[in-house]
N, C-alpha and C positions, 0 to 999 in steps of 0.2 A: 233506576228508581231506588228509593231509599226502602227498604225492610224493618221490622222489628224483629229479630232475631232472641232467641230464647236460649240463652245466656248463662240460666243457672235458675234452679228451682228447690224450694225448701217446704218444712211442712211442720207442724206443731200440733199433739194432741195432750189433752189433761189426762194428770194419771190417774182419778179416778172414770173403774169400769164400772156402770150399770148395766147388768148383764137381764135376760127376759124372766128368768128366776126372781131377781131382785125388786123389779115390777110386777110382780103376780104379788107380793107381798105389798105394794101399792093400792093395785087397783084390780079388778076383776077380770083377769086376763091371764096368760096360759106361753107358753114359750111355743108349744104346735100352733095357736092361734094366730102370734104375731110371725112365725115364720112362716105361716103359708099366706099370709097375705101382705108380707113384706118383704122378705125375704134376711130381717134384720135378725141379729143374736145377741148384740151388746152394741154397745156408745158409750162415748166417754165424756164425763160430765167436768167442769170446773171447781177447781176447791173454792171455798168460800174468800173468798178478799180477791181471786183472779178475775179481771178482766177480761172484755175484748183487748183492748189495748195489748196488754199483757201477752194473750195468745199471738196476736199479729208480729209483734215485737220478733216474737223467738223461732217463728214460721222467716222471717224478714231477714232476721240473721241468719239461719240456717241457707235460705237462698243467696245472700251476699257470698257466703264463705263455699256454696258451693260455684258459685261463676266465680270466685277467684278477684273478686272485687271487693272494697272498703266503700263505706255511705258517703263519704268524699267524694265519691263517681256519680252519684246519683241526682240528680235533675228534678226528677215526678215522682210521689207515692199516689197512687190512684187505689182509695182501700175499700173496697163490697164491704157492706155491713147492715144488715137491720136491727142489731142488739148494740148498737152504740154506747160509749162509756157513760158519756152524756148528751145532751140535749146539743148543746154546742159545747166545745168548741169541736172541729172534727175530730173522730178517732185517730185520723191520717196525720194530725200533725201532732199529736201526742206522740206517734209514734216517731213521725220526721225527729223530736226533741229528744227522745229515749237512744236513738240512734247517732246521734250528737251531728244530724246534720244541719244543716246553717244555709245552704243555698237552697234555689228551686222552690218548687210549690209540691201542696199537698192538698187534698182533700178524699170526701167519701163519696161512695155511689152507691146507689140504693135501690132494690131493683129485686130483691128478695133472694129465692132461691136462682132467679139468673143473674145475679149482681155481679161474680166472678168476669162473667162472658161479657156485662155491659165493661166493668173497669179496664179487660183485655183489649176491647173497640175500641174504646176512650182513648187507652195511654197507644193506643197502635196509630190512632189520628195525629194524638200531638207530636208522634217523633217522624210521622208522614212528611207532616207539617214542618219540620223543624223546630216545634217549640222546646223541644228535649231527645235528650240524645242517648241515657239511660233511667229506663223506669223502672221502680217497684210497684208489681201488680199485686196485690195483696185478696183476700176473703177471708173472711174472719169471723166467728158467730160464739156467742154465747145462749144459745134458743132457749136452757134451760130456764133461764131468766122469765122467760116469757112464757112457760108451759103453763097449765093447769094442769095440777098432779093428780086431780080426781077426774079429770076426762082423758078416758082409754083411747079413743079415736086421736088421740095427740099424741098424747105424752108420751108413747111407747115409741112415735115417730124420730122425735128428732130429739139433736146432742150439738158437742161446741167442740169446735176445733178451731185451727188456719192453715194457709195454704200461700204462698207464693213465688212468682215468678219473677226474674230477673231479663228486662228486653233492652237489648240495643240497637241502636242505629248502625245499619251497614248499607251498605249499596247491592245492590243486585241489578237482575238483568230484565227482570221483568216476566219473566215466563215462571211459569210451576214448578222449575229442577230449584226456583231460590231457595235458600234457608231462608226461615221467618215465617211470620202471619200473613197468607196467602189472602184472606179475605175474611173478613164477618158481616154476621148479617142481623138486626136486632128485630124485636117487632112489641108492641104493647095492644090490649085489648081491656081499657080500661071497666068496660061492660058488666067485667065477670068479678068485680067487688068481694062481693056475698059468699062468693065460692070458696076463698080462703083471705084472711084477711086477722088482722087484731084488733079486739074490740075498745082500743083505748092511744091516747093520744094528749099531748102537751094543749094542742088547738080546740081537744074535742070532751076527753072527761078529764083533761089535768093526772090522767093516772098512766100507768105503763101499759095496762091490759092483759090481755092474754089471747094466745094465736087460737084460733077458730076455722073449721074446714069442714067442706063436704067433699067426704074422701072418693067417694064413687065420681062426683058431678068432673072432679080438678084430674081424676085417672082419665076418665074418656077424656078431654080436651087435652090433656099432657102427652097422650100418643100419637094423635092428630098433627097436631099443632109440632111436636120433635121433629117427626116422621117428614112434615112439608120444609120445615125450616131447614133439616136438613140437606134436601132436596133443590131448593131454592143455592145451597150454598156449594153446592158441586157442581150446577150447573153455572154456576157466575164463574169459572176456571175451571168449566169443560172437562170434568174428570166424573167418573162412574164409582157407587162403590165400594168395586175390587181394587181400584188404585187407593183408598184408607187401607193402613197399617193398624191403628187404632182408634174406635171409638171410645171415647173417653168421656162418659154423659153426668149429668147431674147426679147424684145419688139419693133419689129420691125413695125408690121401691121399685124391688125387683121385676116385678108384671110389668113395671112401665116402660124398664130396661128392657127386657125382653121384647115387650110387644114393638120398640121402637126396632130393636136390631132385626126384628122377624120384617118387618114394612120392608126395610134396607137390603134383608136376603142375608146378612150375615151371618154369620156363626159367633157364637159365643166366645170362641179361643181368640177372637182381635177386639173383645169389648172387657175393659178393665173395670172389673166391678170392687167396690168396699165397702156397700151398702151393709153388706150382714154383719161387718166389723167396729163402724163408724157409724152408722144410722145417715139418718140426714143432717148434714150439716148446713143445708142453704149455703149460702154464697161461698161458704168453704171448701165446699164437699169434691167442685171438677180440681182444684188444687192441689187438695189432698190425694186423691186419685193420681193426679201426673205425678204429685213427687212420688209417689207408691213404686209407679210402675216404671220411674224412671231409677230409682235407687235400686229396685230388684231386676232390671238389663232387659226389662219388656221394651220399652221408650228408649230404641238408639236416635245417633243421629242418621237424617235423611229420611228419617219414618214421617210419615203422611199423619196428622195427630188430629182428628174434628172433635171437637167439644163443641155440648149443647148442655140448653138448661132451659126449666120453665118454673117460673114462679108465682105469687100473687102479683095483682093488678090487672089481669094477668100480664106477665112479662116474658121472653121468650129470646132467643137465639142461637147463636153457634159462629165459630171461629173454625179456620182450617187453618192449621201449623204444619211446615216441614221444619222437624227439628231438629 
């Protein structure tokens, strides 16, 4: 059977740091406050004229040149995003043009903070499928965009980075020793709206808005909801787990990390955290993380790699990789 092998991974962050100091000068808030209930210390925010585009771009090329491949190879850009450059056209083929490719398709997916894990499923179908034979998986977020800098329940949360992966088609055998993406699983619960969401839209007030959340309501259903998805996804290839090398989760807030890897029985020392460095980056954030922990010799190959995530709408999933 055909696999999508993981190939080459890149990662991009803006140089400016907004550190929890620098926020207490914002808004009414405290570097003890937001570390114990985030486990965050700084994020890095974009300069003024940087785009998404922009971040994805240099996340993109970083991952070409590390699989050792030119955008001449490349097929699919599948790019996560909910801070889009614009309205249309997608981010994905801005960036397709920036990278001077000329074949194949592109577009975005949108899906919040599990956008990364939808676009992984996505571009893992079409090359299942045969429609493509190397993708660029991209997440990409510019949230500052979206913050409101006088509500502390936000703004202290999240930051803009990107993140991506480079997969190819190979053959395998079909069993669990393959390299590649061993399975995903996705799920949505439109239901939970209210709970985190932005209060503005092209369809709905013609304005951008600004992200809105109830932090206690979206932590309980974020450890639930990890904790089964994850669950769900070990048992669809029969492995327990002690056979994960690493957990590799959304980087939303550290209690959420935790309370997910406590469900699972883990330990700390197999789950790759950046949340205190990078904040939350939505659809960025499991990206950033792989290339982290693959640049610093955490992330060999043959390691068992599960990524999950949850985000508005509610949206939710998770991918198993041997890499």
């Amino acid at each position: 059977m055909i696999r999508s092998v993981v190939v080459g991974c890149g990662s991009y962050l803006p140089e400016r740091v907004l550190t929890n100091a620098d926020l207490a000068k914002l808004v009414d808030t405290s570097d003890e406050w937001i570390v114990e209930r985030t486990g965050i210390r700084q994020r890095h925010i974009a300069a003024d004229g940087e785009k998404t585009s922009d971040l994805a771009l240099k996340a993109a090329e970083a991952a070409l040149k590390n699989a050792g491949i030119d955008a001449a190879s490349v097929d699919l850009i599948v790019l996560a995003t909910s801070t889009p450059d614009e309205t249309f056209p997608a981010t994905a083929c801005r960036v397709q043009a920036q990278l001077g490719m000329t074949r194949g398709f592109a577009f975005d997916v949108q899906a919040v903070c599990s956008g990364f894990v939808y676009a992984l499923a996505t571009a893992d179908n079409f090359i299942k499928a045969g429609q493509a034979k190397t993708a660029l998986v991209i997440g990409a977020e510019t949230f500052s965009r979206i913050l409101d800098w006088t509500d502390r329940t936000t703004c202290v949360l999240f930051a803009d980075g990107a993140g991506a992966l480079v997969l190819k088609a190979e053959e395998g055998t079909g069993t669990n020793a393959d390299r590649g993406i061993l399975t995903t699983h996705l799920h949505s619960d439109g239901r939970h709206h209210d709970l985190l969401y932005v209060d503005g839209g092209p369809s709905s007030t013609q304005t951008t808005g600004h992200l809105r959340m109830l932090g206690k309501e979206v932590f309980r259903h974020a450890v639930v909801n990890l904790a089964e998805v994850v669950r769900e996804t070990l048992d669809a290839v029969g492995m327990q787990p002690a056979d994960i090398d690493w957990l590799v989760p959304h980087q939303a807030n550290k209690r959420i990390i935790d309370g997910t890897a406590r469900k699972l029985g883990m330990g700390t020392d197999r789950v790759v955290l950046t949340v205190d460095r990078h904040g939350n980056t939505s659809a960025a954030s499991v990206p950033l993380a792989l290339a982290e922990a693959v640049a610093d010799g955490r992330i060999k190959r043959g390691d068992v790699v599960l990524v999950e995530a949850m985000g508005g709408g509610f949206t939710w999933g998770s991918g198993l990789i041997r890499w």
